[in-house]
N, C-alpha and C positions, 0 to 999 in steps of 0.2 A: 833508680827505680824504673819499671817498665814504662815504655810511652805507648802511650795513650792514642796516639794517632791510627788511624783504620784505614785497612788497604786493600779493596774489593770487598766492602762490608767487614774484615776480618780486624779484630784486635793485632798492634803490633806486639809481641811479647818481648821484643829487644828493648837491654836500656841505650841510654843516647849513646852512652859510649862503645855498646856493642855496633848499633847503627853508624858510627862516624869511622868506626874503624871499616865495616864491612864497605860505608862509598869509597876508602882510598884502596880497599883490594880490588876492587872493582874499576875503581883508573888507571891502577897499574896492571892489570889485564888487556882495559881497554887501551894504553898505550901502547903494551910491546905488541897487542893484532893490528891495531894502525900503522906502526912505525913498518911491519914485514907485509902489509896489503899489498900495496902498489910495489913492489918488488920483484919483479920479473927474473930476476936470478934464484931469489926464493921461493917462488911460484914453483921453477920448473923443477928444482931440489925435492920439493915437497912431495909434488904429484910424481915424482921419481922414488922418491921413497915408498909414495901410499904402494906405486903401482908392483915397485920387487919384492911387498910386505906380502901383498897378495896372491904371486906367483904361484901356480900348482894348486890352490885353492877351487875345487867344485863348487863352494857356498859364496865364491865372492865373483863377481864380473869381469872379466880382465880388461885393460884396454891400453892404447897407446898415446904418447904424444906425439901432437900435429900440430907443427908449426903455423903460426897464422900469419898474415900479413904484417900485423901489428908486432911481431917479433917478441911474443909471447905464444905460449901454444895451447891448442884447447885439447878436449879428452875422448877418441872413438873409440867405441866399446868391442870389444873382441869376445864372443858369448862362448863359444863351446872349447872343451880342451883342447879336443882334437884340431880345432884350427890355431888354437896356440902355438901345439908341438909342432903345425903346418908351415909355420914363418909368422905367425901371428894376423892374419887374414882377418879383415873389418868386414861390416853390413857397410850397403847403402840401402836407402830410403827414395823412392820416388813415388810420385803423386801419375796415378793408372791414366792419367790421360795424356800425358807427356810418356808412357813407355813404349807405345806402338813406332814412332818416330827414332827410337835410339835402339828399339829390343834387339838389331843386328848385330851393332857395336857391343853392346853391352854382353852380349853370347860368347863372341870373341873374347873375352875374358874369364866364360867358365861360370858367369854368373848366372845362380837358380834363383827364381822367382815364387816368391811366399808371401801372397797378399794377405795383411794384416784384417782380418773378420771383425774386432774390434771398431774399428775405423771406416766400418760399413766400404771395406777393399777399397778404396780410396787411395791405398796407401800401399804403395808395395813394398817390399824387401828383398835386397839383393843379397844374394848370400852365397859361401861355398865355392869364391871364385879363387884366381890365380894373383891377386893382384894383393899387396900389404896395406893395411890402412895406411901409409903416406900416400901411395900409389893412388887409390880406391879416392884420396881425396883429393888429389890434385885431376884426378878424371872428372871430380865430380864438377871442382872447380870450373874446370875446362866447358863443361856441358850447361853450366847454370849461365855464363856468359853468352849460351846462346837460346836462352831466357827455356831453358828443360829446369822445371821445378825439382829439381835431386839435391841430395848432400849426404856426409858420411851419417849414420846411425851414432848422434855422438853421445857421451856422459853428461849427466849434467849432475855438478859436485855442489852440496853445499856452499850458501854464501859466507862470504867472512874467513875464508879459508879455514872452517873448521875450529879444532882447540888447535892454533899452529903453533904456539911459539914456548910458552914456559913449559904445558904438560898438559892430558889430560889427568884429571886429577885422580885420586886415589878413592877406591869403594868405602873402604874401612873407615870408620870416624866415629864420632859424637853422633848423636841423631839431632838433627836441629828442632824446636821446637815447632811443627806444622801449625798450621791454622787449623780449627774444627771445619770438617765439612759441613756442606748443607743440603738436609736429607737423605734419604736412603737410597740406592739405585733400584729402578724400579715406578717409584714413585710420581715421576717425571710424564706428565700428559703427552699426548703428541702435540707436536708444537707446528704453525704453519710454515717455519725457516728450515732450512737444513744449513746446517757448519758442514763440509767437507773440507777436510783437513790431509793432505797428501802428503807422509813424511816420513819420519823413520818409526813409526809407530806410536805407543804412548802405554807406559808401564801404571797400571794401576795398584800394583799391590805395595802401598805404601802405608798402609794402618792409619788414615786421616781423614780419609771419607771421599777425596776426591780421584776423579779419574776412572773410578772403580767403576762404573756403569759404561766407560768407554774403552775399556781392557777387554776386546773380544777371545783372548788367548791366540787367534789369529794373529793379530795386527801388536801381541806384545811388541814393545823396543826392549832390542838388543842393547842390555848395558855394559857389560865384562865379558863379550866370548871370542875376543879379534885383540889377541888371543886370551886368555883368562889369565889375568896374570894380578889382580886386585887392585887395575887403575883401569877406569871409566877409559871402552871405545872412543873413535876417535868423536865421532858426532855422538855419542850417546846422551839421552836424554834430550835433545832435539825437539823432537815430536812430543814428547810427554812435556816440556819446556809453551809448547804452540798450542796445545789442545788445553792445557792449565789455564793461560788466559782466556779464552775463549770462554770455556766453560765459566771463569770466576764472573766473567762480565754480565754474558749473557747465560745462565744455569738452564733456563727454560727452553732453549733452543736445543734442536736436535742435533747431534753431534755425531758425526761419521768419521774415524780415523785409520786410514788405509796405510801400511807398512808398504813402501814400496821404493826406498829409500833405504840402504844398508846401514851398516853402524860405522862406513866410513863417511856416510853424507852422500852417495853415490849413486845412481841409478842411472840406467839408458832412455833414451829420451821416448824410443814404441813404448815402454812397460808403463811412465808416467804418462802418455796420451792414451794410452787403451783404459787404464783405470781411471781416468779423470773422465772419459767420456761416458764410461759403464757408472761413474757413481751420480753423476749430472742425473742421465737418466733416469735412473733407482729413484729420487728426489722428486723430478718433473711427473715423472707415473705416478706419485703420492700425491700429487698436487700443493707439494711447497713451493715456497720460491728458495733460491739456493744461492750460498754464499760460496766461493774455493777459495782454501787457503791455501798459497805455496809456496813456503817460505823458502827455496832455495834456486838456486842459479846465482850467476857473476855478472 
């Protein structure tokens, strides 16, 4: 028979034995992403494979690995084709009052300067140089030692390594039984909070009632198109996963959900500081107070 028990106000429509079966899929999930987490030979496979899946792609961000100290390596983004086909050439990033100090050096490599407007220019970008993201990061290294606020323009990947290990799973199925939503979008007063939510989006058209008022068609998530093949992107559902809670919790709150996070879990780290800076504000000018959510980084 169905239990009874409620979960964010909602009836649960599983019987016990649907629910006892779904906690051990759910262990054995959570097992095999624990067992490959902390696995630094796995790690670099992974982000080896994300990175040749996306090669020659205009829709996805390219980038490289870079060794760290800790002999695992992190992810600097490589934005345009053309410096792909160039040897794969990175950004740096420096902070405008540390750049008068190194601008001679840093010319010496061919590097052009594009301060970030977002960031009230604070923040500049180096770009278009001679040098390959290892390079670009061991200079930068080199410079932060002698306390110059710089580093590469890195990725910053979803936590949890993503769906790493059995699959992401398949589009096609059963439809599970939703919860009813509550109320109509629309309906919804202005409220004195704002949710800012930073991620891979959040898919409302699900015929449940929920989400749907926070599905700008902007900030849809990408579920099936990396590549379209009838199994769920790598992070897909992410953002519609983050902005779900939220919402179930607190319904009355304003909810802001910015797509700025691809459907591998991915983003460069200018594209998340410029839009978390631009939605703070949007918020503060309303005269809410503001909550961000960011559910990603290592």
């Amino acid at each position: 028979m169905p239990n009874q028990q409620r979960s964010f106000g909602q009836p649960d429509r599983r019987t016990d034995t649907d629910r006892l079966e779904d906690l051990r899929r759910i262990q054995r999930q959570v097992t095999s992403i624990i067992s490959a987490r902390d696995d630094p030979a796995f790690e670099e496979q992974f982000f080896t494979d994300v990175r040749e899946r996306r090669a020659g792609r205009t829709d996805r961000t390219q980038f490289e690995l870079i060794p760290d100290k800790y002999g695992g390596t992190t992810l600097a983004a490589v934005t345009r084709r053309r410096e792909a086909e160039r040897g794969r050439p990175g950004e740096l990033l420096i902070h405008v009052d540390d750049l008068q100090d190194v601008r001679r050096l840093l010319s010496l490599h061919g590097l052009r300067e594009e301060p970030v407007a977002e960031l009230d220019r604070r923040v500049v970008r180096l770009r278009d140089g001679q040098l390959n993201p290892i390079e670009l990061a061991n200079l930068a290294s080199n410079l932060r030692r002698q306390r110059v606020r710089i580093s590469a323009n890195y990725m910053t990947p979803m936590g949890g390594r993503i769906k790493n290990v059995a699959s992401p799973e398949k589009t096609s199925g059963a439809t599970p039984p939703w919860p009813e939503g509550t109320g109509e979008p629309g309906e919804k007063t202005s409220s004195p909070v704002c949710v800012v939510i930073i991620d891979t989006g959040v898919y409302g058209d699900r015929g449940d009632g929920w989400l749907v008022d926070l599905d700008t068609g902007v900030n849809r998530e990408d579920l099936d198109v990396f590549p379209p093949d009838d199994f769920l992107d790598l992070a897909a559902g992410h953002g519609s996963f983050c902005a779900g809670i939220v919402q179930q919790i607190v319904p009355e709150a304003d909810i802001a959900v910015y797509k700025e996070l691809d459907s591998d879990g991915l983003a460069h780290e200018v594209r998340i500081a410029r839009t978390l800076v631009g939605a703070v504000r949007t918020c503060l000018k309303a005269g809410q107070h503001v909550i961000v959510s960011l559910s990603f980084g290592t």
